[in-house]
C-alpha positions as CSV (number, residue, x, y, z in Angstrom):
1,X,-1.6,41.4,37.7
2,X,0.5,40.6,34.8
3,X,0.9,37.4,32.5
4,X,4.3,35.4,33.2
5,X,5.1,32.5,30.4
6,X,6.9,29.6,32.3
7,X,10.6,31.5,31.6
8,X,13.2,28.0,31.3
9,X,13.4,24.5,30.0
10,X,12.7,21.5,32.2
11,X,15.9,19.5,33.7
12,X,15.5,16.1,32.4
13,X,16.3,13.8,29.6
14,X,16.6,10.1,28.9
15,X,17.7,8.9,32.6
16,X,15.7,11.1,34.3
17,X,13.5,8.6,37.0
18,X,11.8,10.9,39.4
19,X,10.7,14.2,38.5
20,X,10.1,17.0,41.2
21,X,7.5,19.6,40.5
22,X,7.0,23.0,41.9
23,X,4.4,25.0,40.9
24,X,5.8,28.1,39.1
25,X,8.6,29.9,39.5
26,X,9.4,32.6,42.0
27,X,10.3,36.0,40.7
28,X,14.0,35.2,42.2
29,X,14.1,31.9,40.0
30,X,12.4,33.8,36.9
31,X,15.6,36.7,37.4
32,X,18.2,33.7,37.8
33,X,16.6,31.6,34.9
34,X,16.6,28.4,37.1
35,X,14.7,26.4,39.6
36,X,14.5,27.0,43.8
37,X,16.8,30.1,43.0
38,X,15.2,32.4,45.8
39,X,18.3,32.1,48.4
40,X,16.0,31.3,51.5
41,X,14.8,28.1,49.4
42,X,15.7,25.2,50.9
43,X,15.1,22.8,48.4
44,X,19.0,23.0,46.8
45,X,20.5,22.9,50.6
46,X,18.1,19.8,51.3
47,X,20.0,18.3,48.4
48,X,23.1,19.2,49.5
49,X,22.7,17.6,52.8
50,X,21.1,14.6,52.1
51,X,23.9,14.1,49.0
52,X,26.8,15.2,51.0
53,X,27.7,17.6,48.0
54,X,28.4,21.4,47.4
55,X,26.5,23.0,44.5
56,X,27.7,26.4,43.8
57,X,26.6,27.0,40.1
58,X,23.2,26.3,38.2
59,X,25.6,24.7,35.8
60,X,26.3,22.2,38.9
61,X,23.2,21.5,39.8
62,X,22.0,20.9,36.6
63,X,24.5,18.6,35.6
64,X,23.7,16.9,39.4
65,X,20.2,16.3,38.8
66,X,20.7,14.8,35.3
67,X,23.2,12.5,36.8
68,X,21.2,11.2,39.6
69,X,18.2,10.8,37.7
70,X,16.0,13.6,39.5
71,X,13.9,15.8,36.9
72,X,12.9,19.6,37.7
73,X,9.8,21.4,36.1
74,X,6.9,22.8,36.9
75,X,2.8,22.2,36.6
76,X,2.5,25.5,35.3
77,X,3.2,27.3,32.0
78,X,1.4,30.5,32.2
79,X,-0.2,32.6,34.7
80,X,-1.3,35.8,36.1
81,X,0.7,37.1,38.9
82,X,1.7,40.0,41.0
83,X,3.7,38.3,43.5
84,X,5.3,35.1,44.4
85,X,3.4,33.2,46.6
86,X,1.4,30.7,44.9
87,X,-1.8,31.7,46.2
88,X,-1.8,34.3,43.8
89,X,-1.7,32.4,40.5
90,X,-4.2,33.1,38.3
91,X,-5.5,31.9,35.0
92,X,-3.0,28.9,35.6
93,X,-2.2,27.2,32.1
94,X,-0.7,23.8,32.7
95,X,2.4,23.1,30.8
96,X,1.8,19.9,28.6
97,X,2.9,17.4,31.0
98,X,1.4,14.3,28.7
99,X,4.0,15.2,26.0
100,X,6.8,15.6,28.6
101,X,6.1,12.1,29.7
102,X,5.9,11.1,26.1
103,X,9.1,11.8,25.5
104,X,11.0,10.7,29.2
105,X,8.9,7.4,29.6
106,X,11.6,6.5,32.2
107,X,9.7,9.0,34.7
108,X,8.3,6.7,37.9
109,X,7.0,8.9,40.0
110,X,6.3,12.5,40.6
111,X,7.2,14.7,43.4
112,X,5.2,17.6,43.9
113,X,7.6,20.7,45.7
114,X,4.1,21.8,47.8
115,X,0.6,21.7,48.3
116,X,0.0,23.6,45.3
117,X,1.8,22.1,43.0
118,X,0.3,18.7,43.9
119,X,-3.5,20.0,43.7
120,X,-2.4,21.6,40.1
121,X,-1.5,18.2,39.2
122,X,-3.9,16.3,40.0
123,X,-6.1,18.8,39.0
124,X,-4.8,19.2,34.9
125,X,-2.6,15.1,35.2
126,X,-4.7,13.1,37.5
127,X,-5.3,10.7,35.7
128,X,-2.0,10.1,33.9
129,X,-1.3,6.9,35.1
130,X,1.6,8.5,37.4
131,X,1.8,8.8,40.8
132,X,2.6,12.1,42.4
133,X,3.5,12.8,46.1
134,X,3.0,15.9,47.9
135,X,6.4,16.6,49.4
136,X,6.4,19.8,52.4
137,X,7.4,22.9,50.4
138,X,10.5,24.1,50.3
139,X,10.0,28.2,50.3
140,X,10.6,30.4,52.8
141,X,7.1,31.2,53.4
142,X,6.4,27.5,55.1
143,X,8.7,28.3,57.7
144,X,5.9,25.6,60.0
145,X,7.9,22.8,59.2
146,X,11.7,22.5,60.2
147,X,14.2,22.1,57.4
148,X,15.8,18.9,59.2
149,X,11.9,17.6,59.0
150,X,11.1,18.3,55.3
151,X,15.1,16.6,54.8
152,X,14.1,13.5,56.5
153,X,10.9,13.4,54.0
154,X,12.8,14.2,50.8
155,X,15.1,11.9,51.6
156,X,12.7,9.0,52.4
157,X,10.9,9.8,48.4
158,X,14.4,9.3,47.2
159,X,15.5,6.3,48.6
160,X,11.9,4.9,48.0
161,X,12.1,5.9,44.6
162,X,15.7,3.9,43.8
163,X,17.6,7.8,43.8
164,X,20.0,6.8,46.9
């Protein structure tokens, strides 16, 4: 096992309302320095469907999420590892989520990317006053779910969540 530090900056600032986090990132996202990056994720396709758009860059979708108000991060900020499947983090150190919300107070509501993102953050934040969802995860490994099905659920948080 070896010790990853959390390896980018959260997507967010001033407008951000909702803010989606995944655990911590895959190997594939830690080589491409952004969020989802592993190409069988479907979280950036979902997007794409449900917003009609084409986002080819992380430049683009950066620049996307900031203007539609959606947040990216994750629950964790260091961990042991020696794969990417989240049932092998260990020693999980939360990032500091209470400052985060400190300084975006505009964040409603919380969208956790998977099961294990959302028992990390209820686990560490809780208690925050925030209310997280668990939303179907978005990896290739829960292939159980159809896309079209975790679409219709993503899509449902953002419309109930003033996003479309």
């Amino acid at each position: 096992m070896s010790l990853y530090r959390h390896p980018f900056e959260p997507i967010i600032d001033e407008h951000t309302r909702v803010l989606f986090l995944g655990s911590f990132p895959s190997i594939a996202s830690f080589e491409q320095s952004f969020y989802y990056a592993h190409p069988r994720n479907a979280f950036w396709p979902i997007l794409e469907s449900i917003f009609g758009v084409s986002l080819c860059s992380n430049e683009e979708k950066k620049i996307f999420c900031l203007e539609k108000g959606i947040g990216l991060w994750d629950v964790i900020g260091s961990c042991e590892r020696s794969n990417s499947s989240d049932t092998n983090l260990k020693k999980c150190v939360p990032n500091d989520f209470a400052d985060l919300r400190e300084r975006y107070p505009g964040i409603r509501r919380i969208g956790c990317t998977g099961k294990k993102s959302f028992d990390l953050f209820m686990k560490y934040y809780g208690r925050s006053g925030i209310e997280a969802v668990q939303l179907p995860s978005t990896s290739p490994a829960h292939a159980s779910m159809k896309r079209e099905e975790k679409e219709r659920i993503y899509k449902a948080f953002l419309e109930d969540n003033g996003i479309l």
